[in-house]
DRENDRENZA-734603 format. One line per 3 residues: for each residue x, y, z of N, C-alpha, C. Coordinates in pm, whole numbers, plus 50000, padded with zeros to 5 digits. Example, Ala and Ser with C-alpha at 12.3 -4.5 7.8 and 13.67 -1.06 7.14 Angstrom:
BEGIN
51319/49431/50780/51230/49550/50780/51320/49670/50780; 51285/49775/50708/51367/49894/50714/51290/50003/50787
***
This chain:
BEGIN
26872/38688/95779/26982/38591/95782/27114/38664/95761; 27213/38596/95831/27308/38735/95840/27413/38685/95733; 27471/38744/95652/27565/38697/95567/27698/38620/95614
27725/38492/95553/27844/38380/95598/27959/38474/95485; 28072/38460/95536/28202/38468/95475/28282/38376/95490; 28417/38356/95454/28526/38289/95394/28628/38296/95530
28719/38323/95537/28833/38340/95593/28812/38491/95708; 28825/38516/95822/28775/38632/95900/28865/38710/95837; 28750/38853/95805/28829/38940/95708/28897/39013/95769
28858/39045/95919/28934/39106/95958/29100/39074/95994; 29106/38934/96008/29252/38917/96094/29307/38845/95955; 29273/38822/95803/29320/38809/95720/29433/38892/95659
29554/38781/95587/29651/38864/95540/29615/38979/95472; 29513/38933/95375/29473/39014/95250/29394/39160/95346; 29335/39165/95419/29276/39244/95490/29370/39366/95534
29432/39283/95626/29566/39349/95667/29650/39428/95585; 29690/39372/95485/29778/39414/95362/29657/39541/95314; 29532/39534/95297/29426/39615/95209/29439/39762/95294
29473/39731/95396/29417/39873/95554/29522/39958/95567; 29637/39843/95584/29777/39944/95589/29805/39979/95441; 29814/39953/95359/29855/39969/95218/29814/40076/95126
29636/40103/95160/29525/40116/95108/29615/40343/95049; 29639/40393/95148/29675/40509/95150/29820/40535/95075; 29883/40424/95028/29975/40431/94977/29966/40405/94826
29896/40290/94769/29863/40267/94644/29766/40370/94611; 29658/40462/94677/29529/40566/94611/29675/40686/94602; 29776/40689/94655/29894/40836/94607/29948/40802/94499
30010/40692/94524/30103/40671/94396/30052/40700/94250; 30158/40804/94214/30132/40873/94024/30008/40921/93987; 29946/40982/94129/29802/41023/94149/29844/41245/94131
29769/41257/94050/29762/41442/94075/29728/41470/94249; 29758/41579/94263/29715/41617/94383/29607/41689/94392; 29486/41690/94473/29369/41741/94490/29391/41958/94438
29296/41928/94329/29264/42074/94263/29166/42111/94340; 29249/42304/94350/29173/42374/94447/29085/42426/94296; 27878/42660/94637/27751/42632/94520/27686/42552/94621
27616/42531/94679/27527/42449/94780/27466/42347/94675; 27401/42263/94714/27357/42172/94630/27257/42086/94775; 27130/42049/94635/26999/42048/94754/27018/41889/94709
26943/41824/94866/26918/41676/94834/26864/41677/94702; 26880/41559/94654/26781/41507/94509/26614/41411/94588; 26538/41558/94538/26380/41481/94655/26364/41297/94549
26429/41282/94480/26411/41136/94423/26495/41038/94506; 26559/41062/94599/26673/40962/94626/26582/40962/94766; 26485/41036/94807/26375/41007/94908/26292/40953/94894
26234/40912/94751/26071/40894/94703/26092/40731/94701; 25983/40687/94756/25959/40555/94761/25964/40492/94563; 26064/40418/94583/26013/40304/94472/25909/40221/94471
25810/40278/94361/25685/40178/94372/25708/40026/94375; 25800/39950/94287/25874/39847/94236/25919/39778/94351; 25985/39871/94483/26047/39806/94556/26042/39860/94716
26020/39727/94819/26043/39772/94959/26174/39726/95053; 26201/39816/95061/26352/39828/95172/26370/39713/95254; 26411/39646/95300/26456/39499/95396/26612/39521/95454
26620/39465/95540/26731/39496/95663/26859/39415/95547; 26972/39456/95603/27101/39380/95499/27122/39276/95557; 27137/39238/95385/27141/39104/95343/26998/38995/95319
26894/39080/95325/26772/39052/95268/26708/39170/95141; 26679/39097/95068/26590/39170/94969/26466/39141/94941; 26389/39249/94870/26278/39247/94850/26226/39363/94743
26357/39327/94655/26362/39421/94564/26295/39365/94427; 26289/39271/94391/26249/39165/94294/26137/39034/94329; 26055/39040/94246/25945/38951/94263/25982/38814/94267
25921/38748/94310/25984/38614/94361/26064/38521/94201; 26121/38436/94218/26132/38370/94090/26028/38267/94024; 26000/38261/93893/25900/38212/93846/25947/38057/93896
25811/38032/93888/25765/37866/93914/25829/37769/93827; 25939/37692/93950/26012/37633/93859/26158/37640/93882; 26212/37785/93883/26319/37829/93877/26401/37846/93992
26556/37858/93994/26644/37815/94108/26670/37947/94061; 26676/37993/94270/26735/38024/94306/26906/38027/94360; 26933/38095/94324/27110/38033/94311/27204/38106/94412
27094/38243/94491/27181/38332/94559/27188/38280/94713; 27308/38327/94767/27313/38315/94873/27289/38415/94986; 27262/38451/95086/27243/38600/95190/27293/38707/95092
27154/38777/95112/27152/38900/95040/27090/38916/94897; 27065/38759/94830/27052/38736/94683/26939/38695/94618; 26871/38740/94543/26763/38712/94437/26809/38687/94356
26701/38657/94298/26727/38634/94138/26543/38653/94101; 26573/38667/93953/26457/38685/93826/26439/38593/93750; 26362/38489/93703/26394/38410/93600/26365/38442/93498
26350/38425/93373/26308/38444/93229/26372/38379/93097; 26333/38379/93011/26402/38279/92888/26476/38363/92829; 26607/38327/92805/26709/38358/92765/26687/38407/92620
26745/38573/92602/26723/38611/92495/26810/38525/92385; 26854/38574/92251/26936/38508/92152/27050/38501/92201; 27107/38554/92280/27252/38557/92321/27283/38455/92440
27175/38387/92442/27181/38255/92580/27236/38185/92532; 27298/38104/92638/27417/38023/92625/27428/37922/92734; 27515/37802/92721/27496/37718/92839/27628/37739/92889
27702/37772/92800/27866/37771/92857/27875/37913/92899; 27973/37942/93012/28009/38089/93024/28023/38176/92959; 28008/38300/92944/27971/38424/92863/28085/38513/92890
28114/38591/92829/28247/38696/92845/28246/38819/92767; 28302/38944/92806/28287/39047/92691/28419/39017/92627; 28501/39053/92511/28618/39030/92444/28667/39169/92338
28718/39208/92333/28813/39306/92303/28926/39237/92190; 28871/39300/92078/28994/39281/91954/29118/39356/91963; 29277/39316/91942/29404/39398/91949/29448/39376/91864
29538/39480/91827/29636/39506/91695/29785/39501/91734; 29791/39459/91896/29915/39458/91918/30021/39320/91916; 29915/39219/91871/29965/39115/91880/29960/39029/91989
29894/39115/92143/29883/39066/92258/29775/38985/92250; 29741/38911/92359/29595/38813/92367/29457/38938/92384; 29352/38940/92329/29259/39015/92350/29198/38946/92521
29187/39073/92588/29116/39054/92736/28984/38968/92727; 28952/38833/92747/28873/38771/92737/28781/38809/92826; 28782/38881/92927/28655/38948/92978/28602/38877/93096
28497/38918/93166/28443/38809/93299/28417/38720/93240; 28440/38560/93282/28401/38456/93287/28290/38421/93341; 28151/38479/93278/28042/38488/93378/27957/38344/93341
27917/38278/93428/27809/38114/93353/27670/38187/93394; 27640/38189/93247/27537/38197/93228/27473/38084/93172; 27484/37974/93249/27425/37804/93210/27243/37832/93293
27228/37956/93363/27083/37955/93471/27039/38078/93432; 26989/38121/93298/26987/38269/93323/26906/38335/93344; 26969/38487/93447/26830/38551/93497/26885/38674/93548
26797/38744/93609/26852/38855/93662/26872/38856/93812; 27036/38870/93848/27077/38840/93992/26994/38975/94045; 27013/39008/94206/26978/39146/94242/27012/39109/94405
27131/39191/94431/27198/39170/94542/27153/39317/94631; 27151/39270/94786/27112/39349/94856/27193/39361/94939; 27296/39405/95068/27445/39438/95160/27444/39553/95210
27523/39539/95289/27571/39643/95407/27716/39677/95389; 27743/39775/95396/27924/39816/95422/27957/39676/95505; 27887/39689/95602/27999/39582/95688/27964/39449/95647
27866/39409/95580/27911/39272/95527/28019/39215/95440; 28056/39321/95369/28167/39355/95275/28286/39366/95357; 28274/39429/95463/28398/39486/95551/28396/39560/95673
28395/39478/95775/28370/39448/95939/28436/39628/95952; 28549/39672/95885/28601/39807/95892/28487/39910/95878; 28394/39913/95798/28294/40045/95816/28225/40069/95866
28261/40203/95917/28197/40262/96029/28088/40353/95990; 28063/40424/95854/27984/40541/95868/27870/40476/95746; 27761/40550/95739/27664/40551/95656/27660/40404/95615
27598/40305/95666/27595/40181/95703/27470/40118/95613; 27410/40176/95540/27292/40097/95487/27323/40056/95338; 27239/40045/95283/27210/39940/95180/27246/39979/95036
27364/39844/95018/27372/39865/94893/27328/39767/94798; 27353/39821/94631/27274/39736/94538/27358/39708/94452; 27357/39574/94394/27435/39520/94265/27341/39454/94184
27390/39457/94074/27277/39396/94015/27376/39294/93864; 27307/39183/93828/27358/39134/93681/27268/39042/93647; 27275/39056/93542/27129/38956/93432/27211/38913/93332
27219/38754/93344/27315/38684/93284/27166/38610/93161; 27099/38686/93141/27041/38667/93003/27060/38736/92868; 27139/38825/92903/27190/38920/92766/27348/38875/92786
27469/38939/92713/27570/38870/92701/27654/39017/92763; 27723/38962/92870/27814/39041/92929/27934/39163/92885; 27906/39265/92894/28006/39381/92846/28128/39402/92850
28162/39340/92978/28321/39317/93046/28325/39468/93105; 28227/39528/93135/28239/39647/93234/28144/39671/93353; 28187/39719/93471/28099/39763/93532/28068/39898/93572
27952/39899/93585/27911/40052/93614/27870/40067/93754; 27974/40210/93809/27932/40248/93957/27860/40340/93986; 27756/40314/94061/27642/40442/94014/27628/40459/94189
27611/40623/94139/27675/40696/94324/27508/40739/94316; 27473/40754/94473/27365/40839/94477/27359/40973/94548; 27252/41046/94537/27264/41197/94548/27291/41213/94700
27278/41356/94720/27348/41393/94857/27221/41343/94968; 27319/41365/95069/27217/41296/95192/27306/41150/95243; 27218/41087/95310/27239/40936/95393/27123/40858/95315
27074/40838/95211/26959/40746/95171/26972/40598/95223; 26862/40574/95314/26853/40394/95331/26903/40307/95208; 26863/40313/95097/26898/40226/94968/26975/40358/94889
27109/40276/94887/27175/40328/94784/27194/40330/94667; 27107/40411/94565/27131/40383/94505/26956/40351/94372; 26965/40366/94256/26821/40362/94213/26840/40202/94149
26703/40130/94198/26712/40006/94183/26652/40011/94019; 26547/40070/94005/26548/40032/93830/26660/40076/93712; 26721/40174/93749/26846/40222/93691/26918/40146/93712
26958/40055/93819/27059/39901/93827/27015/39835/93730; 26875/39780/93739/26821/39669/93676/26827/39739/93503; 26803/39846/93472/26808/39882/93364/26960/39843/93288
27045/39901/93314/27205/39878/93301/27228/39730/93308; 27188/39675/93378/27223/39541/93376/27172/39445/93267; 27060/39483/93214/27000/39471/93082/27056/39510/92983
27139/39619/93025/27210/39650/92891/27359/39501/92877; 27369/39456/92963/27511/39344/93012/27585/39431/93088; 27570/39494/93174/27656/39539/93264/27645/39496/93418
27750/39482/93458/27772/39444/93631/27749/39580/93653; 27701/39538/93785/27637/39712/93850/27655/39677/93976; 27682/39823/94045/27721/39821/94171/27683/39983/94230
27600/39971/94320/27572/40109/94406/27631/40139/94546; 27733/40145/94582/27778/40190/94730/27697/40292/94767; 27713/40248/94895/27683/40345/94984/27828/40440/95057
27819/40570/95052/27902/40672/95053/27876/40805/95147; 27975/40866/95211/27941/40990/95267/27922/41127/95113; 27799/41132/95176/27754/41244/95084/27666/41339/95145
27652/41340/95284/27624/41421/95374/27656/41554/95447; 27720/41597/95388/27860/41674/95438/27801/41803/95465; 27744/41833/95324/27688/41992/95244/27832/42044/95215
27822/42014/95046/27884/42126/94968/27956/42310/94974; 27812/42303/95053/27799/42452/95035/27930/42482/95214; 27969/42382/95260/28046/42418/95359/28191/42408/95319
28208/42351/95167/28343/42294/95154/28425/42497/95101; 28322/42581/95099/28402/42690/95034/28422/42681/94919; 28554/42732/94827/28598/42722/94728/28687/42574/94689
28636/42455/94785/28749/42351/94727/28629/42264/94736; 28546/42260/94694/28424/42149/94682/28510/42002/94614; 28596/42020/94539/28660/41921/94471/28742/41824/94614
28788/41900/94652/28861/41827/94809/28785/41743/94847; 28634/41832/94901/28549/41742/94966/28525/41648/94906; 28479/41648/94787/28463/41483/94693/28563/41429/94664
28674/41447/94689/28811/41334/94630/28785/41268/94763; 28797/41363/94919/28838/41268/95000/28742/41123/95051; 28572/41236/94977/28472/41084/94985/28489/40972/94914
28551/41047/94818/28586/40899/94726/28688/40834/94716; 28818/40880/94811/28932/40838/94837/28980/40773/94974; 28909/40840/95058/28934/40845/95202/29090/40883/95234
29142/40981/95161/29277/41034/95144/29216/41177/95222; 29319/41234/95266/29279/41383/95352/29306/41454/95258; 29240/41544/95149/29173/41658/95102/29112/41786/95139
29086/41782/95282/28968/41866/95299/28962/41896/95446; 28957/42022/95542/28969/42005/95677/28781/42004/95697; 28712/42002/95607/28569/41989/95637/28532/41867/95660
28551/41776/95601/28537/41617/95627/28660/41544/95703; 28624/41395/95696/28704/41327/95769/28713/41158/95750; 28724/41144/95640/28678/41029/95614/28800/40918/95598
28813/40814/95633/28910/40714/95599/28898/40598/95495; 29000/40534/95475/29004/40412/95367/28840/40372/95363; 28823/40300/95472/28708/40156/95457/28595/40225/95454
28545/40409/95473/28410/40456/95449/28486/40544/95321; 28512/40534/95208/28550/40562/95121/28437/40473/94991; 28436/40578/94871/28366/40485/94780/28484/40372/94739
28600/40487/94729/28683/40374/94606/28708/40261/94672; 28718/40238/94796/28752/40144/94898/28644/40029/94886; 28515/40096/94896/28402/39986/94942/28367/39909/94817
28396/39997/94687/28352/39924/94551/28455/39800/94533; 28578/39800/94612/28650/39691/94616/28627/39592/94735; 28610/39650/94806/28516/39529/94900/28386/39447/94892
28333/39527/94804/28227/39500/94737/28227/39387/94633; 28304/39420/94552/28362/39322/94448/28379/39210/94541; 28479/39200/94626/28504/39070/94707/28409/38973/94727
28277/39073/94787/28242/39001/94885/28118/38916/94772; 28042/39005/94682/27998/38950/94563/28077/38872/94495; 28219/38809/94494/28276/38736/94439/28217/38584/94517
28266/38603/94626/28213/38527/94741/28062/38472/94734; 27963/38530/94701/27819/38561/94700/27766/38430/94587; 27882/38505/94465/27818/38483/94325/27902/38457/94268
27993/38322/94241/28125/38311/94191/28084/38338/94050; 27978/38248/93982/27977/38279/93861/27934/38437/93801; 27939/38506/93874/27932/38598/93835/28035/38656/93759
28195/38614/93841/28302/38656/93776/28337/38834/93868; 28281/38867/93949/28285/38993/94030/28451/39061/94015; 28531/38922/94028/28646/38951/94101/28729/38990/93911
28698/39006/93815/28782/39036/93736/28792/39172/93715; 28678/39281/93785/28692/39432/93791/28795/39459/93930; 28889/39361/93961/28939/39386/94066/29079/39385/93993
29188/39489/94029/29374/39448/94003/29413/39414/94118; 29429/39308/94193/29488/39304/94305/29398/39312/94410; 29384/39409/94506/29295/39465/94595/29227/39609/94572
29288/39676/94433/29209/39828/94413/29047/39774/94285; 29008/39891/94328/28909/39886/94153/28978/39888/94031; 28965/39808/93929/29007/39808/93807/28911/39928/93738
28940/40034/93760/28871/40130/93673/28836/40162/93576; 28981/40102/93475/28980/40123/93313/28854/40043/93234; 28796/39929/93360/28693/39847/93286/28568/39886/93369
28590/40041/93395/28438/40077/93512/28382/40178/93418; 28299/40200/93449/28186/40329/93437/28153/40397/93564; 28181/40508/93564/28151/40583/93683/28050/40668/93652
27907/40671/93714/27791/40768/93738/27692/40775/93854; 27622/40864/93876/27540/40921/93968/27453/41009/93944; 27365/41012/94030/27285/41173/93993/27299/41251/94103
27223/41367/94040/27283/41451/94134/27409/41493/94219; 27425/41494/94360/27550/41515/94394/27645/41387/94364; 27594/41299/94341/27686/41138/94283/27682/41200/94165
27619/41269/94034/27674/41289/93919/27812/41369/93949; 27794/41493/94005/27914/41579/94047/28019/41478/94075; 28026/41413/94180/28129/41334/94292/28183/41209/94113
28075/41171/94037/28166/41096/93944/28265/41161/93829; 28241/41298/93795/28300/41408/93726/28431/41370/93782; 28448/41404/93986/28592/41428/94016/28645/41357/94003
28550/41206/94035/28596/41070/94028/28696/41042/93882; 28622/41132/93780/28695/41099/93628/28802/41175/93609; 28806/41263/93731/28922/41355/93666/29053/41307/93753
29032/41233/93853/29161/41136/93889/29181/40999/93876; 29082/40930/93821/29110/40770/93777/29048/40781/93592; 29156/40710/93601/29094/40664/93446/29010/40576/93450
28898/40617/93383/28794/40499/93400/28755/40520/93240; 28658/40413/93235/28622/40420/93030/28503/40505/93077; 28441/40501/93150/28346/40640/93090/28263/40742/93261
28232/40870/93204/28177/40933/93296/28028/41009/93284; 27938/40898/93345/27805/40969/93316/27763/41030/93437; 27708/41190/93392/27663/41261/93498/27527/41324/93449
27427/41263/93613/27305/41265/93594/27265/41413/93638; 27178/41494/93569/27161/41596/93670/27262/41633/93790; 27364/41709/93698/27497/41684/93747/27582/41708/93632
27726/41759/93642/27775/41775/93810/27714/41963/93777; 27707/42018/93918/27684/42156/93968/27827/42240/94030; 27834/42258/94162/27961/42283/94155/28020/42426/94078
27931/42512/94047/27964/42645/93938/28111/42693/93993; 28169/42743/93939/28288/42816/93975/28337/42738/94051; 28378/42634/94061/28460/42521/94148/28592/42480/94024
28689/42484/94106/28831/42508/94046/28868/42353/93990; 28803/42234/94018/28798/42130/93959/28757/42096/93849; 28637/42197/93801/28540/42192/93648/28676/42190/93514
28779/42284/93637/28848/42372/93485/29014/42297/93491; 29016/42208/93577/29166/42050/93599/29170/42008/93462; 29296/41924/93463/29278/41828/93329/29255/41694/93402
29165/41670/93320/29162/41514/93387/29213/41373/93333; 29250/41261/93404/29296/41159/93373/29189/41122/93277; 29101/41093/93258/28977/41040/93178/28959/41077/93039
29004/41094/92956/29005/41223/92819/28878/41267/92822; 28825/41418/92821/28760/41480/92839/28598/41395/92755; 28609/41335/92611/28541/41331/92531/28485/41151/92589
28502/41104/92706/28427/40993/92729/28353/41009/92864; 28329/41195/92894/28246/41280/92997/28154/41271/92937; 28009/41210/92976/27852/41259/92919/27806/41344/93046
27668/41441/93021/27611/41492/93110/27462/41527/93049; 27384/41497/93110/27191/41482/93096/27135/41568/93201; 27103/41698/93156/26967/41754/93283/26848/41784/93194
26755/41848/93281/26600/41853/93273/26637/41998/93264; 26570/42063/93206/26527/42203/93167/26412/42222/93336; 26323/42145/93366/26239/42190/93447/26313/42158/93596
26497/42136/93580/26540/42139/93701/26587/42252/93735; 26581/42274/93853/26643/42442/93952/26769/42417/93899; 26859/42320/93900/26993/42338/93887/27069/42329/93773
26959/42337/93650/26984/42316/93577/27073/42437/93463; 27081/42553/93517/27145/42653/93440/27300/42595/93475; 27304/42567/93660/27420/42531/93684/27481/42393/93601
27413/42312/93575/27444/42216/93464/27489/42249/93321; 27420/42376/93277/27554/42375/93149/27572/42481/93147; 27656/42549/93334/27792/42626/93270/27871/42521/93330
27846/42413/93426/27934/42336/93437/27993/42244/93342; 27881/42153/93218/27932/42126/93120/28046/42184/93002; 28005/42320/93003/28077/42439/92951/28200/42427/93042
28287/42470/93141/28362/42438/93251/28413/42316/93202; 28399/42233/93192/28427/42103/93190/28503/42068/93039; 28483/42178/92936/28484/42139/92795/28432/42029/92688
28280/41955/92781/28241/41843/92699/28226/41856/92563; 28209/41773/92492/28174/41778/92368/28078/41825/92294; 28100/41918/92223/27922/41907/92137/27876/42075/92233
27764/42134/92167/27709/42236/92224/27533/42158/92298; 27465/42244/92409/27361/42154/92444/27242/42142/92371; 27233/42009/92366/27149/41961/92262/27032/41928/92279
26898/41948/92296/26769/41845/92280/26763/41748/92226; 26711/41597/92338/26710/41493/92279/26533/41473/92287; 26451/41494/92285/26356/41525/92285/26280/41478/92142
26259/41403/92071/26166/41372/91941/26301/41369/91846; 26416/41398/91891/26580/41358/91817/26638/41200/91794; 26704/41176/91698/26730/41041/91742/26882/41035/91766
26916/40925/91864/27068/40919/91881/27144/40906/91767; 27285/40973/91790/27388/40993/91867/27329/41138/91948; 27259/41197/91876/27274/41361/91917/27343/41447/91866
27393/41444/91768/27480/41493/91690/27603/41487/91699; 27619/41414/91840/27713/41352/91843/27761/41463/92006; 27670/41535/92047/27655/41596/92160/27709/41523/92266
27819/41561/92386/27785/41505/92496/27729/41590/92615; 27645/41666/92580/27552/41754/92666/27398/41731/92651; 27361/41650/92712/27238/41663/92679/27133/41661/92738
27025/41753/92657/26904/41812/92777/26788/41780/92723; 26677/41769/92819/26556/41718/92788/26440/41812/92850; 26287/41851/92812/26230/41867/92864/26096/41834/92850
26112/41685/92837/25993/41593/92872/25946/41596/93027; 25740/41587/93018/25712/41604/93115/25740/41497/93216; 25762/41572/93352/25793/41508/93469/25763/41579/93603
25698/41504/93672/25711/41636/93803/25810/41601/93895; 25904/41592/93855/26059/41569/93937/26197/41563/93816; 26201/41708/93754/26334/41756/93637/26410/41678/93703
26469/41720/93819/26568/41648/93869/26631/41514/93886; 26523/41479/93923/26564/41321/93944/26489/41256/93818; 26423/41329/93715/26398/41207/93572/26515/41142/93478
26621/41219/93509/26767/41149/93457/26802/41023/93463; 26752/40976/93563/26797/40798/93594/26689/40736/93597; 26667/40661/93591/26573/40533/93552/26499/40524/93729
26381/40555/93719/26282/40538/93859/26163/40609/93826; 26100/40652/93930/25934/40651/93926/25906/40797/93880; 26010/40883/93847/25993/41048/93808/26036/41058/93647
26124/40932/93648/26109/40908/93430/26027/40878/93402; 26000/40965/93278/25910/40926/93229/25899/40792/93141; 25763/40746/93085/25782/40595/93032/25637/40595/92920
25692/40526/92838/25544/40518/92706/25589/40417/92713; 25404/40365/92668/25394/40216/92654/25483/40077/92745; 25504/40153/92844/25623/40056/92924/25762/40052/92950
25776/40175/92856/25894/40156/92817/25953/40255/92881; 26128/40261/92905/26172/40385/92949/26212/40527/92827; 26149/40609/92790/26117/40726/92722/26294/40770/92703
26358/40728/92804/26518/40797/92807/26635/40690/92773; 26579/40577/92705/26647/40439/92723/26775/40472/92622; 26697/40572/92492/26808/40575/92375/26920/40658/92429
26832/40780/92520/26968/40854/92572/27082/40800/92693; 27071/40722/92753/27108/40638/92823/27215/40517/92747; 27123/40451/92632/27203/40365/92524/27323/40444/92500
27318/40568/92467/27392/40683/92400/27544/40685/92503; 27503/40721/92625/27642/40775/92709/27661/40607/92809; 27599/40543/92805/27658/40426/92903/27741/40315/92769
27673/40312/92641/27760/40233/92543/27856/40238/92441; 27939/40187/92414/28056/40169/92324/27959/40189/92189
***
């Protein structure tokens, strides 16, 4: 079923205004792009046991809803049902922020959680926005309006390559459990690194900018991450009003200051650069970032250095390159084993594990190569650790 919209986005003011504009608001009071091969992540290939792939705007990512329960989504939309933990509510839900300035505290998404469950949205670039042209498949959002909303969302990039599903669906669903809006674009991350030379940083600003950085790529506004996570927002506004989508939006850009930016693998790297030109509240990098001797590790970044986390596997290949890049980077803390430790970590933001897995690499994020006791995810505290306040 093909997804219905609102007003044709293309010949819309707001559209119009978004296309021509778009290259002028990503410059303004922006640093200028600061002047290692890196292998697919074999996890961003491996079938999810949990879940099978469906054309956009269908899913088949989530088991049907229990007997009984409404469905509430429209093209593209599931839902989960289940009984509302202690924090259920019939009236709308919001995250809220205390001030000392005398101003009104940010009351947060207005999310109704009067039905609660876990949404799980399935899309295409171009359902979002008739404008994209490249790497066209499937993205994932996710929110579970049975726990009580964070007032942030988290953008979680996936590793290098063109993957059909963008993006790890239990690592959505995980985060979203924590109360977070989640959102996976789909992104050029195809490029190879190892061609950008000494400005690997170029190449990832301009994927994530669609600003020219780089004579290796070529990317514009509407196949841009920062671009599509705002189209995205839209079009899930559209989708899922109560969701509240549209309050991570200022206008027509991403509201960053209320995002989380992470990925694994080459999406851990690509969210590093991401932190070092938008302020965002936090930067988790999964197995990741790599990048050794790349002149970006050693920038100052917009983000204050100390709300950078970074997690690898000891039994990953790239993993030496993971903490001299942490090192590079100046994170916090020296690298730590979280391993039979309990959080904070000493308050570490380096941290390494070498629980068994036969995929180091990709056990960082929540899917079928983490490990899990008794049901559970084995990495949940370290995860609690760098995704929460």
């Amino acid at each position: 079923m093909a997804p219905t919209h609102g007003p044709d986005p293309v010949n819309s003011p707001r559209r119009s205004h978004a296309r021509h504009g778009w290259l002028l608001i990503l410059c303004l009071g922006l640093p200028s792009c600061m002047s290692g091969g890196e292998a697919a992540d074999p996890a961003e290939s491996s079938p999810d046991p949990t879940t099978s792939s469906g054309s956009a705007g269908e899913s088949t990512a989530l088991p049907p809803p229990a007997e009984g329960s409404t469905d509430s989504g429209g093209p593209g939309l599931h839902s989960e049902t289940g009984a509302p933990d202690s924090t259920g509510t019939d009236e709308p839900t919001a995250g809220s922020e205390s001030t000392d300035t005398g101003q009104p505290a940010d009351p947060g998404p207005m999310v109704d959680a009067s039905d609660p469950q876990l949404y799980a949205f399935e899309f295409s670039p171009q359902d979002a926005d008739p404008e994209a042209s490249l790497h066209l498949d499937t993205q994932l959002a996710y929110l579970d309006t049975r726990v009580s909303s964070r007032g942030q969302l988290v953008v979680f990039l996936h590793g290098a390559g063109s993957p059909s599903t963008c993006g790890r669906p239990e690592h959505g669903q995980m985060l979203a459990g924590l109360g977070f809006h989640v959102v996976s674009p789909c992104y050029v991350a195809d490029y190879g690194v190892g061609n950008c030379g000494d400005d690997v940083g170029g190449c990832r600003l301009e994927a994530f900018e669609g600003v020219d950085h780089s004579p290796v790529i070529d990317i514009d506004p509407p196949d841009s991450t920062e671009y599509r996570v705002a189209r995205a927002l839209e079009y899930l506004q559209e989708q899922h009003p109560g969701g509240d989508w549209q309050y991570y939006l200022d206008g027509e850009i991403p509201r960053w200051d209320r995002m989380i930016i992470t990925g694994g693998s080459h999406g851990g790297s690509s969210s590093g650069v991401a932190g070092m030109h938008r302020l965002v509240h936090r930067v988790v990098m999964l197995s990741g970032p790599l990048d050794s001797g790349q002149a970006w590790l050693s920038g100052v970044p917009l983000t204050p250095i100390d709300r950078f986390y970074g997690f690898t596997h000891t039994g990953d290949g790239q993993h030496e390159g993971h903490l001299a890049a942490f090192e590079a980077l100046g994170l916090p803390g020296a690298p730590t084993v979280v391993d039979g430790a309990m959080p904070p970590y000493g308050g570490s933001h380096r941290l390494v594990t070498s629980a068994p897995t036969g995929n180091g690499h990709g056990s960082t994020s929540a899917n079928n190569s983490s490990p899990q006791q008794d049901g559970e995810w084995v990495f949940l505290p370290v995860w609690e650790t760098m995704y929460l306040d």
